[in-house]
N, C-alpha and C positions, 0 to 999 in steps of 0.2 A: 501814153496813158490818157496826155488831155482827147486823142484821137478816139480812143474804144470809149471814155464816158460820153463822146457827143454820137457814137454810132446807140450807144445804149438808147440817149433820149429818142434821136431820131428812131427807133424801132417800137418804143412805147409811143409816143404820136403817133406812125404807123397802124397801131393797133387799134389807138383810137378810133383813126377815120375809118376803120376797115370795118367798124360796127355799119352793120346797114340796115334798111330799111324794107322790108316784102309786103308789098301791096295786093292786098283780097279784092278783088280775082284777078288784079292784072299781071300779078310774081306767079300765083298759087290760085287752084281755083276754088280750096276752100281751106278756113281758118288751120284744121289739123294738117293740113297739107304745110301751109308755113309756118306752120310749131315746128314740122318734121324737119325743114330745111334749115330753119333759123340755130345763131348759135349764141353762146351766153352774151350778153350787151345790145345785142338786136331786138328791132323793133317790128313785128307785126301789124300791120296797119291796114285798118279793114273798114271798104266801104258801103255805105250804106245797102239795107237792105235784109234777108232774114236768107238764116243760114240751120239747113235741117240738118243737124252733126251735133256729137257730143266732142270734147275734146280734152284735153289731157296735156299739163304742161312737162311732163318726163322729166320734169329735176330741173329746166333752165328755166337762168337767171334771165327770162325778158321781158318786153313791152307786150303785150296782146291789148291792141286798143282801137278804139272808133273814133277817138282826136276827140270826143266830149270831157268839156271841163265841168259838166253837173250831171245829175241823173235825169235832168228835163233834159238833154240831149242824148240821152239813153235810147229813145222811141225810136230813132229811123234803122238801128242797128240791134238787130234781133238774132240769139243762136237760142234756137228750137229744137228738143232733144224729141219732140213730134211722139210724147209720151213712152218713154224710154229713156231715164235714168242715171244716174246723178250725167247733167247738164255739161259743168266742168269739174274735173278733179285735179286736186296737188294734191299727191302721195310719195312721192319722191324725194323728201327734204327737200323743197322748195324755198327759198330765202324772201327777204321782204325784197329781193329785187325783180322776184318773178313777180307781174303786176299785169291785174286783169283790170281793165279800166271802160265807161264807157257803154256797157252793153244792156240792153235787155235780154236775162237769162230765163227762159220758161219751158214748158212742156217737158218734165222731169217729174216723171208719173209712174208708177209701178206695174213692171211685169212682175204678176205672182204664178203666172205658169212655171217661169224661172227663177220663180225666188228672188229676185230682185227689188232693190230698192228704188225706188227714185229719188228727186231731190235736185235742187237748184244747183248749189254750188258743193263740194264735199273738200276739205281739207284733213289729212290725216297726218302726222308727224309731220307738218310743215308748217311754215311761216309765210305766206304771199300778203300782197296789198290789193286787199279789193275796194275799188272806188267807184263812184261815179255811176253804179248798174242801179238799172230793178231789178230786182229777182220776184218776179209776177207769176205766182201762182203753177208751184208746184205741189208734188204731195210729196208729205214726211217732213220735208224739211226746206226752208229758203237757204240760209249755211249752214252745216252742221260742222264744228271744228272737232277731232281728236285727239289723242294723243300727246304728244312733245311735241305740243304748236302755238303761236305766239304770231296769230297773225295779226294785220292793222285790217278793220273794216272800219273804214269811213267816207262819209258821203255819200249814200245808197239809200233807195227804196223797197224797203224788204216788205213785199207787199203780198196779202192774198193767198200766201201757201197755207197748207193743211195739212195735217196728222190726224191719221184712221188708224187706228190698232190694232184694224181687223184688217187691214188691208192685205196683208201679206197671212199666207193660209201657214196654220201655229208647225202643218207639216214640215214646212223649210227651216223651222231649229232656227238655230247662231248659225246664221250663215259666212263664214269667216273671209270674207272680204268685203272688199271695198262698199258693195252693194251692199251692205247688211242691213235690217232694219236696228238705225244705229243710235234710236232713243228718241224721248220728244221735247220739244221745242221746237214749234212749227217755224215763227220765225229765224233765231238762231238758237241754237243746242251748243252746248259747252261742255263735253265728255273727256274728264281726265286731261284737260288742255294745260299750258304753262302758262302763259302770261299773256292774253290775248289784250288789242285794246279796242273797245267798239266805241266810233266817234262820230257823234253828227250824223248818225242817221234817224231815218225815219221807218221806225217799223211798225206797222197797223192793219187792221185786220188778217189777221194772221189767225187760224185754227184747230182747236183740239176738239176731238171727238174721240169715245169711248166705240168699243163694238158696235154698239147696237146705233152706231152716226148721230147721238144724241144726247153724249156728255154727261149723261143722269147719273152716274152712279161715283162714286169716292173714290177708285182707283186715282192714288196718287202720281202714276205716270201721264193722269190727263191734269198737269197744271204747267203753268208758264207757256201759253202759248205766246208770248214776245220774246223772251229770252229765258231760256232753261240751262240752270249752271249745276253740276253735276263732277266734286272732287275734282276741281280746278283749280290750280298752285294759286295764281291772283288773277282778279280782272279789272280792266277800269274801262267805265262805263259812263260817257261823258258827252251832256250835248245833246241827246235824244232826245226824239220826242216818240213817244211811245204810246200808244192809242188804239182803241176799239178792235183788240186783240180777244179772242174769249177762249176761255176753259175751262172744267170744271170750278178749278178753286185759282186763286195765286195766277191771275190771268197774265200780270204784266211782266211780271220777274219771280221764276220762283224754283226752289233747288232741291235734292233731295231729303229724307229726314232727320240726316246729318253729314258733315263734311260735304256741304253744299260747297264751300270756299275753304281752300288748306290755308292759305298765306293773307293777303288780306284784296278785301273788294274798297276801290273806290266808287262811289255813287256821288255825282258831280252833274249837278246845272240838267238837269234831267227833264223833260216835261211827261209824267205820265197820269192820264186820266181814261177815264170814259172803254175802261177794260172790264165786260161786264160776265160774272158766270154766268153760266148754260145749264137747261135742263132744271130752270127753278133757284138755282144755287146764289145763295150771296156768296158776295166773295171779297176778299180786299185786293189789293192793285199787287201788293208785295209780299213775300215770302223770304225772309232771310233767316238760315241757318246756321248756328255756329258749329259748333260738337259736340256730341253727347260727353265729352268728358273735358274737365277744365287744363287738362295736361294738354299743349298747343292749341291752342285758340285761336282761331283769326281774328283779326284786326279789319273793322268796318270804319271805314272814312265817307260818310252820308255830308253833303256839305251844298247847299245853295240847289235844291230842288223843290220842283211842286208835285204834288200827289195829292190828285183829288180823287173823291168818288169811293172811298174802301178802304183808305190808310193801306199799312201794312205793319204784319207779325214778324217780331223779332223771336226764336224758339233759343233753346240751349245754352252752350256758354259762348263770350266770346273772350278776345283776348281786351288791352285797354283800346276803347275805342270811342270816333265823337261824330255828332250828330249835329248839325247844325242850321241856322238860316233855313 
């Protein structure tokens, strides 16, 4: 007996050390190459340089990284989707231990001959760790989260992407995948997600425009250009700082014209200012939504932020909630 519990241990350390390491380009000669090879507990490990491929984490649980421990060493490691569409995707039930760390993510730009979306990063019914990227200046969206997802974004420059309405021709419908044009909130969009947590980053000038590229008009799909929350179970939102994002109305945070939030939103130590309408529009920084009915209400926990420049509207009901500092 004492024999087979010590072959046990020894075959769990085994397993351990058996996680290993693929090095871009000298394992693999490009990033999806060592996704492809890689297996749960494994590290991807990519050096410097820009790299023109979209990629796709297929469900595992690994490392995809550039060894940067901030988004200021983001810059020398670059994947380029060279205007073509979401950049990287979790769609796979992803867990928080698939982890993209490290990168600048860009040129996630829309084919509309195909009906596709572009977009930085896409996560849909999964949960990954995105740390340490820019996400520099795609269109539609910098992350867009869906589904039953509960990802961590923190420590990122979500910078410079843009949402066009018209972008994609009204021909292509619901396009029912992954590429769909999947809502706005140019920097991150929050469609039907669980319980995401957005931490410590910096997301600013980021864009919403209206058809005609110039935000004039009241459709309410052109607000929140920093973060757009749209019948999301809870979020907590904490650490940011949030700035010279513009949109119609509701530039810095703002949600649909009910069940914006099902469960409850923390808003915590937040910096956001200098979020200005477009197209003439005052605007305030914030938009927070309860429910049109006082049967479940979320619960707002606002505590130790600043908000200059516009305040923000509280609409409908909420459940008991506080406001603070």
């Amino acid at each position: 007996r004492t024999l087979f519990v010590l072959l046990l241990v020894l075959l769990k350390v085994a397993t351990v050390f058996a996680q290993t390491t693929i090095r871009v380009p000298a394992n693999a000669p490009t990033i999806q190459a060592a996704i492809n090879m890689a297996k749960d507990g494994d590290t991807v490990l990519v050096a410097p340089g820009t790299y023109h491929e979209n990629i796709n984490f297929d469900g595992k649980a690994i490392t995809v990284t550039s060894g940067a421990t901030s988004y200021s060493g983001a810059a020398s490691t670059i994947i380029d989707a060279s205007n073509y569409g979401p950049v990287v995707v979790f769609n796979e039930g992803e867990t928080l231990s698939a982890k993209l760390n490290g990168f600048t993510i860009e040129g996630g730009h829309n084919d509309t001959s195909g009906c596709k979306s572009g977009g930085g990063i896409y996560i849909g019914n999964s949960s990954p760790t995105i740390s340490n990227d820019v996400i520099l200046d795609n269109q539609n969206y910098g992350i867009s989260v869906t589904g039953a997802s509960s990802p961590l974004i923190q420590g990122n420059d979500i910078n410079g992407n843009h949402f066009v309405l018209s972008s994609i021709s009204p021909s292509c419908g619901n396009v029912s995948n992954i590429y769909r044009l999947v809502g706005s909130g140019a920097g991150i969009g929050l469609r039907n997600a669980s319980h995401p947590e957005i931490i410590s980053n910096v997301i600013e000038n980021n864009t919403l425009k209206d058809g005609s590229g110039n935000g004039a008009n009241s459709n309410d799909s052109v607000t929140g250009a920093g973060i757009r929350i749209t019948g999301t179970q809870s979020v907590e939102i904490k650490d940011n700082i949030i700035r010279g994002n513009v949109a119609n109305y509701d530039a810095a945070i703002a949600g649909t014209i009910s069940d914006m939030v099902l469960g409850q939103l923390d808003l915590v130590q937040n910096l956001i200012y200098d979020n200005p309408g477009s197209g003439g529009n005052t605007t305030q920084q914030i938009y927070i939504s309860g429910t049109s009915s006082a049967a479940g209400a979320p619960t707002l926990i606002e505590t130790n932020n600043t908000i200059y420049g516009g305040g923000q509207l509280l609409v409908f009901y909420f459940g008991k909630s506080s406001i603070q500092n």
